[in-house]
C-alpha positions as CSV (number, residue, x, y, z in Angstrom):
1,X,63.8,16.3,5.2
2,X,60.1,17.1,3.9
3,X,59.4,14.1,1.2
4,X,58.0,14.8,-1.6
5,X,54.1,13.6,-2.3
6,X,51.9,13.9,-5.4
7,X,48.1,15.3,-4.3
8,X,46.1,16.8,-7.0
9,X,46.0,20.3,-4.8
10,X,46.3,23.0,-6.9
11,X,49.8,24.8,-7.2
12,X,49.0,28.1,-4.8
13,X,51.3,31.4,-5.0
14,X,51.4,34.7,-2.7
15,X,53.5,37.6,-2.8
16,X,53.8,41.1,-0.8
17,X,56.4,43.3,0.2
18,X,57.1,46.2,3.6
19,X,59.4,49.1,4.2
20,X,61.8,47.8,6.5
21,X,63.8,51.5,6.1
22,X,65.7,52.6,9.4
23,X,64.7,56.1,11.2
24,X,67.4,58.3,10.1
25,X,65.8,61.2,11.8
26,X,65.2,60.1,14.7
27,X,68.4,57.6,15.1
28,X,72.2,57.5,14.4
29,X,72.3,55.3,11.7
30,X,75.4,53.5,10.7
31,X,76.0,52.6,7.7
32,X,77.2,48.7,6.6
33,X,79.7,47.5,4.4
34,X,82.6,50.0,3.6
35,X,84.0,51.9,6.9
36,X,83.2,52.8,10.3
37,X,81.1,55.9,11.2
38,X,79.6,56.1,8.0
39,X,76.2,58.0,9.1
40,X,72.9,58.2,7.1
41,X,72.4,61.5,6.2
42,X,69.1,60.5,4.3
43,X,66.6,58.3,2.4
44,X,66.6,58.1,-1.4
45,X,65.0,54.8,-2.2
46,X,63.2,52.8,1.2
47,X,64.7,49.2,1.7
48,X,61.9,46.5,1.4
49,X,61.5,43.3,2.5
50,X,59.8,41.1,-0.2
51,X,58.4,37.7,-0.1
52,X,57.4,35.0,-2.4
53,X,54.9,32.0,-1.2
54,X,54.8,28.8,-3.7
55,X,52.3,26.1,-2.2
56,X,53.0,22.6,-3.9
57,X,51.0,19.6,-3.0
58,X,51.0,19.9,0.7
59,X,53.9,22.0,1.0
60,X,54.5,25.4,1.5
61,X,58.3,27.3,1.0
62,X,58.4,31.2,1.2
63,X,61.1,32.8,-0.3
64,X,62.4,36.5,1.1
65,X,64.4,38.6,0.0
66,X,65.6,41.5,2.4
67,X,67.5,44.9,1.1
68,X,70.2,44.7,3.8
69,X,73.9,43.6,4.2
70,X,72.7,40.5,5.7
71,X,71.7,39.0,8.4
72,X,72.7,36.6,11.0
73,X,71.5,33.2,11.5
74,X,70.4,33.8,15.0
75,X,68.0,36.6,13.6
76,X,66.5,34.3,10.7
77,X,66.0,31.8,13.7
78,X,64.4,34.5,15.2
79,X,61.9,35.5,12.6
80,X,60.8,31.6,11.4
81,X,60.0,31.0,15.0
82,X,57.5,34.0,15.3
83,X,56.5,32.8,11.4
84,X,55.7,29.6,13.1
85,X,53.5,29.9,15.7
86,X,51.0,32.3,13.4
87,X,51.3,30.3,10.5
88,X,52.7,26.7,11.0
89,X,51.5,25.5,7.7
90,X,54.6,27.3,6.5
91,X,56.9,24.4,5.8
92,X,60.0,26.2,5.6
93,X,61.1,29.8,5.3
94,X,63.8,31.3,4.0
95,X,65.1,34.7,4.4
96,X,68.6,36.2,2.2
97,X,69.8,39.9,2.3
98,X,70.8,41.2,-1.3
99,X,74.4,42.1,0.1
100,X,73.1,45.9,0.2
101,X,76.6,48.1,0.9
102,X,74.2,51.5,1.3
103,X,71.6,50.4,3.9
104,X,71.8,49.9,7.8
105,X,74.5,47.9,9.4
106,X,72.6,44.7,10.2
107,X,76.2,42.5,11.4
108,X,77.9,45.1,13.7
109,X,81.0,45.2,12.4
110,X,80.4,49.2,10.9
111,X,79.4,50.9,13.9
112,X,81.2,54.7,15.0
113,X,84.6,52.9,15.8
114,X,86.0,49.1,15.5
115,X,85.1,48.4,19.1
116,X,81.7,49.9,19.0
117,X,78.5,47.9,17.5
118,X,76.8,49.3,14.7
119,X,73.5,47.4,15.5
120,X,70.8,49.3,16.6
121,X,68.5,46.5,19.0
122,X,65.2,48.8,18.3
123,X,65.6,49.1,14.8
124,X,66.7,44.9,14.6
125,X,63.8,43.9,16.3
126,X,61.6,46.0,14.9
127,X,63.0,44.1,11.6
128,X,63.1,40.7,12.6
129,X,58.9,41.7,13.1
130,X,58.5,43.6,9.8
131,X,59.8,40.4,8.1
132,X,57.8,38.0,10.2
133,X,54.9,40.1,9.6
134,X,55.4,40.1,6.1
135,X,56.2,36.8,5.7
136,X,53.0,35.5,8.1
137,X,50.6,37.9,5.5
138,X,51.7,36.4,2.2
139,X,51.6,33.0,3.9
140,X,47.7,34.0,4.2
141,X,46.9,35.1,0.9
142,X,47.7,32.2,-1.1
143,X,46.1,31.6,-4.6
144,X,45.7,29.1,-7.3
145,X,48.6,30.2,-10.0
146,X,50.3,29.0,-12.7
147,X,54.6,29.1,-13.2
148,X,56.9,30.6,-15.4
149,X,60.9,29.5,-15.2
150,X,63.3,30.9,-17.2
151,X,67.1,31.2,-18.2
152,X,69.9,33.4,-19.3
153,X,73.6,33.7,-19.9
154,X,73.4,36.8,-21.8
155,X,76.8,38.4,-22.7
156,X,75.3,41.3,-21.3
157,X,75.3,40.1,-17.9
158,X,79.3,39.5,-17.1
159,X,79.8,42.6,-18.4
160,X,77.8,44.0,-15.4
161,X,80.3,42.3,-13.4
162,X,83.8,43.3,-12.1
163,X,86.0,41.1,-10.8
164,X,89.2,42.0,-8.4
165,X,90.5,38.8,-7.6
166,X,92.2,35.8,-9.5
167,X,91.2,33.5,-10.9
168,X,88.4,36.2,-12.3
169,X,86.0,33.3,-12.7
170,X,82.3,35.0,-13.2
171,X,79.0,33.7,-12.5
172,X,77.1,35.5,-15.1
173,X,73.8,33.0,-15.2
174,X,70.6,34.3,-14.2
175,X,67.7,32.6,-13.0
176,X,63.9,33.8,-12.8
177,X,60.7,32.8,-11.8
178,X,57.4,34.6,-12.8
179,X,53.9,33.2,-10.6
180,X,50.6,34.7,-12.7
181,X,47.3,34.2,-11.0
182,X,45.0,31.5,-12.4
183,X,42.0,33.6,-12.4
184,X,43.3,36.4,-14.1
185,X,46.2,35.5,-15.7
186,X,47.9,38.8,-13.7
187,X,51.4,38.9,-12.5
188,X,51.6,37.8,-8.4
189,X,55.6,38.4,-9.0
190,X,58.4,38.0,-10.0
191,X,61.5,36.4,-8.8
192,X,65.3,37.0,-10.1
193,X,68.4,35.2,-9.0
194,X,72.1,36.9,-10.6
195,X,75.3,37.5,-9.2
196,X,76.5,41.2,-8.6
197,X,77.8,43.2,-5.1
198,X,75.3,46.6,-4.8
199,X,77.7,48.9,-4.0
200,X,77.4,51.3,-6.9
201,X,77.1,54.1,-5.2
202,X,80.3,53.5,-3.3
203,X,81.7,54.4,0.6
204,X,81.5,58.6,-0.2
205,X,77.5,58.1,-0.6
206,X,75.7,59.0,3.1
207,X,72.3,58.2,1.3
208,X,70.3,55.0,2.1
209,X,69.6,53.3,-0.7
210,X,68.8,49.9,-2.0
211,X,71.1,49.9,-5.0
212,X,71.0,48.6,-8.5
213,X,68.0,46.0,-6.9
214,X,65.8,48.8,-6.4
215,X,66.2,49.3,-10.2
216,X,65.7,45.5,-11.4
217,X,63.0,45.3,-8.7
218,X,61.2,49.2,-10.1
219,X,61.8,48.2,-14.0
220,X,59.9,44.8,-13.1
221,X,57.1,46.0,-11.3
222,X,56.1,48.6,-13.5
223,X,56.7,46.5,-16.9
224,X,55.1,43.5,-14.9
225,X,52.8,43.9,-12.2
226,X,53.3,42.7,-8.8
227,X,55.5,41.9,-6.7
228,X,59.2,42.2,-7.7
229,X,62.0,39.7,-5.7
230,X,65.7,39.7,-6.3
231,X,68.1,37.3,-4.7
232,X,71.9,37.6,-5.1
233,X,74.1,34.7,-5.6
234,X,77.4,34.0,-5.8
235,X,79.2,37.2,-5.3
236,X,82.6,36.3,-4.0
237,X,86.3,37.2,-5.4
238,X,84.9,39.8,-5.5
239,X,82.2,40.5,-8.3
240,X,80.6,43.7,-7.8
241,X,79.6,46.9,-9.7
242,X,82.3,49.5,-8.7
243,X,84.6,48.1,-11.6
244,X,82.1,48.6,-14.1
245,X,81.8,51.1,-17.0
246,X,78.4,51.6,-18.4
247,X,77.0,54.2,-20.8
248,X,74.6,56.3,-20.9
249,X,72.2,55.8,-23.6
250,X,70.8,59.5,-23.3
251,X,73.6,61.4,-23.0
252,X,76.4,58.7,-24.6
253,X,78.7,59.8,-21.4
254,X,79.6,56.8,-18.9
255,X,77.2,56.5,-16.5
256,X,78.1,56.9,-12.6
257,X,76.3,57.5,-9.4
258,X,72.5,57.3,-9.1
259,X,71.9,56.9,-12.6
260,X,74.6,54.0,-13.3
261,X,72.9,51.9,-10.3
262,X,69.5,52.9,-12.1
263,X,70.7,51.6,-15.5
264,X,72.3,48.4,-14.5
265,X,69.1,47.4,-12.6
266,X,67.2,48.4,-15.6
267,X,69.3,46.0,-17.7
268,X,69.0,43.0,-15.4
269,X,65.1,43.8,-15.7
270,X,65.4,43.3,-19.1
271,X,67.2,40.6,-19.3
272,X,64.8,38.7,-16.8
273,X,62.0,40.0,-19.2
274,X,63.3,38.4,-21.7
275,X,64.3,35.6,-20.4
276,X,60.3,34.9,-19.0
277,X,59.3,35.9,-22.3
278,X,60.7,32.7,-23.8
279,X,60.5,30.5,-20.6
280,X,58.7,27.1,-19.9
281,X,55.4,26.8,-18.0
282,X,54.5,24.7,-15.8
283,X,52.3,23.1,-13.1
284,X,54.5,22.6,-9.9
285,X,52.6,19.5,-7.9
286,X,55.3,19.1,-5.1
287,X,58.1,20.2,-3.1
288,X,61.6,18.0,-2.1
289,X,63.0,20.0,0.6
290,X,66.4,19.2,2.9
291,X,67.6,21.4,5.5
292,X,70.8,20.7,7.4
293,X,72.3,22.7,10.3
294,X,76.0,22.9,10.2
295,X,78.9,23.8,12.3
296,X,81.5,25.7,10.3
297,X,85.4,26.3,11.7
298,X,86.1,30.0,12.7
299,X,90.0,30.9,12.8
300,X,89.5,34.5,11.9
301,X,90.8,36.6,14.7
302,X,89.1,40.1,13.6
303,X,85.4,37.5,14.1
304,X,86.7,36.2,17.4
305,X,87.4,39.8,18.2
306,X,84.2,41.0,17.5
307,X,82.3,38.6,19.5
308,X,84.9,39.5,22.5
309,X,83.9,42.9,22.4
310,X,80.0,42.3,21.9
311,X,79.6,43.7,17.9
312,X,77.8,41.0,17.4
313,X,75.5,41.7,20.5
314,X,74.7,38.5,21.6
315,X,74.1,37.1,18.3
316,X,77.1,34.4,16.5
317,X,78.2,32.7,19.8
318,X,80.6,29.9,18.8
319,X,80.2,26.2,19.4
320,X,82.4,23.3,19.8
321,X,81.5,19.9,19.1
322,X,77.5,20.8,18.3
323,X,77.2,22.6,21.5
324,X,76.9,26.4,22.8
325,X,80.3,27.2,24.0
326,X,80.5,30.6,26.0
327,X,84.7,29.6,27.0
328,X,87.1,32.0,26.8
329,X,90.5,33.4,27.5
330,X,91.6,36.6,29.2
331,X,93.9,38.1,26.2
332,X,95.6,41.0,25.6
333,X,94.6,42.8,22.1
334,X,97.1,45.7,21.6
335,X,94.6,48.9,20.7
336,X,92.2,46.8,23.0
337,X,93.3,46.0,25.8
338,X,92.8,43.0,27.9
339,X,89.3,40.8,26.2
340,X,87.6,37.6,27.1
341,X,88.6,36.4,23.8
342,X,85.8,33.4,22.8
343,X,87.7,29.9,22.1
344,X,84.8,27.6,20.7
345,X,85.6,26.3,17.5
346,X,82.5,26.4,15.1
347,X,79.9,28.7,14.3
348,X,76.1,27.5,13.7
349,X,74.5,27.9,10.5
350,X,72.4,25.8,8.0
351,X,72.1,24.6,3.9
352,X,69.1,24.0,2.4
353,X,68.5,22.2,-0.7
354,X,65.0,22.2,-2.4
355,X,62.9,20.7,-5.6
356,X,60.0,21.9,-6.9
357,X,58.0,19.1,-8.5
358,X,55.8,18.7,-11.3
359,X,54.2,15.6,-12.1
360,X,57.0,14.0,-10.6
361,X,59.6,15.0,-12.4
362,X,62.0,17.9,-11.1
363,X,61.6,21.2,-12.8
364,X,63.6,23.6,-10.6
365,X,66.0,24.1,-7.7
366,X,66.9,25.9,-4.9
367,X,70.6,26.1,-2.9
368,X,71.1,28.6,-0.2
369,X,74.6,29.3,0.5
370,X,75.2,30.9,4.3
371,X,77.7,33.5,2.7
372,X,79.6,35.3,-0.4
373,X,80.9,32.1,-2.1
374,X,83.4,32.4,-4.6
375,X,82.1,31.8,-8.2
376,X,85.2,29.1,-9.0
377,X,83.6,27.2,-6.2
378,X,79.6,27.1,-7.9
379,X,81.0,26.7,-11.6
380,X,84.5,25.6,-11.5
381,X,87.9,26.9,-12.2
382,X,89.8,26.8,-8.7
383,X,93.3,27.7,-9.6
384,X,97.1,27.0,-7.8
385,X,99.1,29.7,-7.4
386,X,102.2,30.8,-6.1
387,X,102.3,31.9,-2.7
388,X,98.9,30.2,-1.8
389,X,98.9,29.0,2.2
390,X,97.9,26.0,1.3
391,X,98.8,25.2,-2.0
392,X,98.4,21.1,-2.0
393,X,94.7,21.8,-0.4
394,X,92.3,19.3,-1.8
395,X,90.0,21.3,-4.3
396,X,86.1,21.3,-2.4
397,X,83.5,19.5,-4.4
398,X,81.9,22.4,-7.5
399,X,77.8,23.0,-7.0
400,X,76.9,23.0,-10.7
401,X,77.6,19.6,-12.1
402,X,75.7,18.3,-8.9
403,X,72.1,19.9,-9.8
404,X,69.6,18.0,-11.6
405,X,67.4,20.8,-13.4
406,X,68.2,23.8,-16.0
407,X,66.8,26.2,-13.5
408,X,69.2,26.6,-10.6
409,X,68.6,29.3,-8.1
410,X,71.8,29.8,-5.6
411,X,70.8,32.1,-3.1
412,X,73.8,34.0,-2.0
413,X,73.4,35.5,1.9
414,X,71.0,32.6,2.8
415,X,69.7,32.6,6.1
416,X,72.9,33.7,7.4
417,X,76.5,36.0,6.3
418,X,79.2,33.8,7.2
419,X,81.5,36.0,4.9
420,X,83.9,35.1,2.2
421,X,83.5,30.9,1.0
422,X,86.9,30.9,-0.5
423,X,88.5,27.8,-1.9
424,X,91.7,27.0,0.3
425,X,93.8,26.2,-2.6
426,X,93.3,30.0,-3.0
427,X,93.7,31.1,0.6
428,X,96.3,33.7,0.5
429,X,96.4,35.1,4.3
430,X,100.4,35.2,4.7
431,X,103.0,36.8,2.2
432,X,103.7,36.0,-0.1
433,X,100.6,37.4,-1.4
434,X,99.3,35.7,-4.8
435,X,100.5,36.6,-7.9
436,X,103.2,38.8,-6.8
437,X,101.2,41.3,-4.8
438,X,102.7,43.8,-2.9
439,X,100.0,43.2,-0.2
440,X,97.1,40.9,0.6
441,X,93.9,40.2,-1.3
442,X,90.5,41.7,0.5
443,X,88.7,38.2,0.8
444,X,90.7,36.8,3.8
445,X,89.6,39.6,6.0
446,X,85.9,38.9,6.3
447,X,86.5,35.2,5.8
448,X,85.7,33.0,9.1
449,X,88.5,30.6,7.8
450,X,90.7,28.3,5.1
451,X,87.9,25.3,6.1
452,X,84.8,27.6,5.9
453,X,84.1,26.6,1.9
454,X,84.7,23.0,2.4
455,X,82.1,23.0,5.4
456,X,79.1,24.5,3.2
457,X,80.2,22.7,0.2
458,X,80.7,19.4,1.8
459,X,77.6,19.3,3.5
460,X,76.0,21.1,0.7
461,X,76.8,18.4,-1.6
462,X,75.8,15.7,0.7
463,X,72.1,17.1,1.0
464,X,71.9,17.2,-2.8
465,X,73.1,13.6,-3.8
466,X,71.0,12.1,-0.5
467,X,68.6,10.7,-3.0
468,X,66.7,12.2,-5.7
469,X,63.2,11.0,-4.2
470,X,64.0,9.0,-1.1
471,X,64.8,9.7,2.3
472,X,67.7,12.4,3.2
473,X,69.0,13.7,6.0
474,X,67.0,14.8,8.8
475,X,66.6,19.0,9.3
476,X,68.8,20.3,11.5
């Protein structure tokens, strides 16, 4: 834990962005987040990585946001240790992908077949870099700034949202931040925080592309000045764009393809323009921050899998009891053939919890959750039903009611993509499927397991309620 300490530094902001777009010239580039063998055929909009610096008394946090599927926890490992050693004033650094289903495949899991990778090592560490790089530049271009936080629930917003799951519980709140500099009042950036899967443009489209984000993130710059950020956040259940039917204000025809993704981000835009418009400003004169590494249970076969037959390239090995554990089994996987199938128990990630400070009273938050959390579990509503695994399942502790501030940025995909947090009253992985289905639900299949939510959220909660301004735990 970094405790907090009043100095009368002035509050400091940086911001700057980089292409961090894959070669698909010159390189097969597989696709994440629908199939396998989904190959770029093209660029339409490049894939950035953007990051936000706040300096606050004698702390500094930068915030990134990257235009990918996500990213695993050994990468972000990766990229704050090279961060480190150019820039160790950097207090801590955080990096979450938007959930991007039309850029590279940054996991593995979508390469040419099942048991193929669809990690490219050149283009990953040539990314881990670009965001390093990126991150160390803003880190040296700090300014003195001023801070804007604002709010919205706006009907608008859960219309934007589809839900395919039960309970159909919604996290339509968004969040934003705008920094302005303190010489000339101009726009360093701005930062949103909503809930929403990019996959507009759906598995058929060959085209990278960095979704409805590029569109809140083009509307913002241009209306704004800057440097645009957009963080997902709880995304879960599954709340995405696909379902969603939008019109067309120029042609009064629903909106699909290209131009639906364009018009959605145009409307978040708005909504965070809006919602800055009528925001509170304020001075920021110090940072609470609490990091914790955890060790979340993996029972999902298809993970276990994956790391057997080296998707994952090196990256996600599984511990057991706090420690590395490389054991395994010789198994037989029919369409496989005989594996060394991985038996450690946990894999290694990390919550963070932070305050931002002014004149000693908390003004704003930040949560990173190490995956696609399911909304019931940030704002309530976990619901029993029939043919549920484990239907007497104590219900994990909800995020909301545990935050102290009105402004509560949940960063979806942070630092890590653990997959589907699903509450285990809700776990449906055996038939009879919920509800009466006649087969099972999608979240189970890219979950790492029935405990996976009450790891983050346990832990989670802890480094919350560890004390409002004294110690807390140590960072992992």
């Amino acid at each position: 834990m970094v405790e907090a300490r009043e100095t009368d530094q002035p509050f400091l902001a940086a911001a700057s962005s980089a292409v961090i777009t894959p070669d698909v010239r010159n390189a097969t580039v597989y696709m994440a987040g629908f199939d396998n063998n989904r190959v770029a055929a093209g660029v339409h909009d490049d894939l950035y990585v953007r990051c936000l610096a706040l300096r606050a008394g004698e702390r500094t946090v930068e915030l990134c946001s990257v235009d990918l599927i996500g990213l695993s926890y050994d990468d972000v490992r990766r990229i704050r240790k090279a961060v480190q050693r150019l820039v160790p004033q950097i207090t801590h650094l955080i990096v979450a992908s938007t959930h991007n289903h039309e850029g590279p495949d940054t996991i593995g899991l979508w390469g040419p077949t099942p048991a193929r990778s669809g990690l490219d090592p050149k283009y990953m560490d040539w990314l881990d870099g670009q965001i390093a790089q990126t991150a160390v530049r803003v880190a040296r271009e700090l300014q003195p700034a001023r801070l804007v936080l604002g709010r919205s629930h706006c009907p608008a917003l859960s219309l934007l949202q589809s839900d395919s799951r039960p309970p159909y519980v919604k996290d339509p709140y968004l969040f934003a931040l705008e920094v302005q500099s303190w010489a000339t009042g101009k726009v360093i950036a701005t930062l949103v925080n909503w809930s929403d899967h990019p996959e507009t443009l759906g598995s058929e489209n060959t085209w990278i592309t960095a979704d409805y984000p590029h569109w809140v993130c083009h509307y913002l710059e241009h209306r704004l000045g800057g440097v645009a950020v957009f963080f997902n956040g709880s995304i879960g259940g599954l709340l995405s764009t696909t379902g969603v039917a939008i019109q067309d204000p120029e042609t009064g025809e629903l909106a699909s393809g290209w131009r639906k993704a364009e018009l959605i981000g145009e409307m978040v835009g708005q909504v965070a323009e809006r919602a800055l418009q009528s925001g509170e400003a304020l001075q920021p004169s110090s940072w609470i921050i609490r990091q914790k590494t955890i060790f979340v249970p993996v029972e999902n076969p298809r993970f276990r899998l994956a790391q057997a037959l080296g998707i994952f390239q090196g990256r996600d090995v599984l511990y057991t009891a706090g420690r590395r554990d490389p054991s395994f089994v010789e198994k037989s996987v029919p369409g496989f053939g005989p594996v060394h199938y991985p038996t450690g128990r946990d894999a290694r990630s990390e919550v963070d919890y932070l305050q931002l400070l002014s004149r000693g009273r908390p003004t704003m938050e930040i949560v990173t959750i190490p995956g696609e959390i399911y909304p019931e579990l940030v704002n309530g509503g976990i619901t029993r039903y029939f043919g549920a695994d484990y239907p007497d399942a104590p219900p994990e502790p909800i995020l909301r009611p545990h935050l102290k501030t009105p402004y509560q940025f949940i960063l979806g995909l942070g630092n890590d993509e653990l997959g589907y947090l699903i509450p285990k009253a809700e776990w449906d992985n055996q038939p009879p499927w919920l509800q009466g289905r006649n087969k099972r639900w999608y979240g189970e299949i890219n979950s790492a397991g029935p405990d996976a939510a009450g790891a983050v959220m346990e832990n989670l909660i802890r480094l919350i309620e560890a004390g409002q301004f004294g110690p807390g735990p140590a960072a992992g």
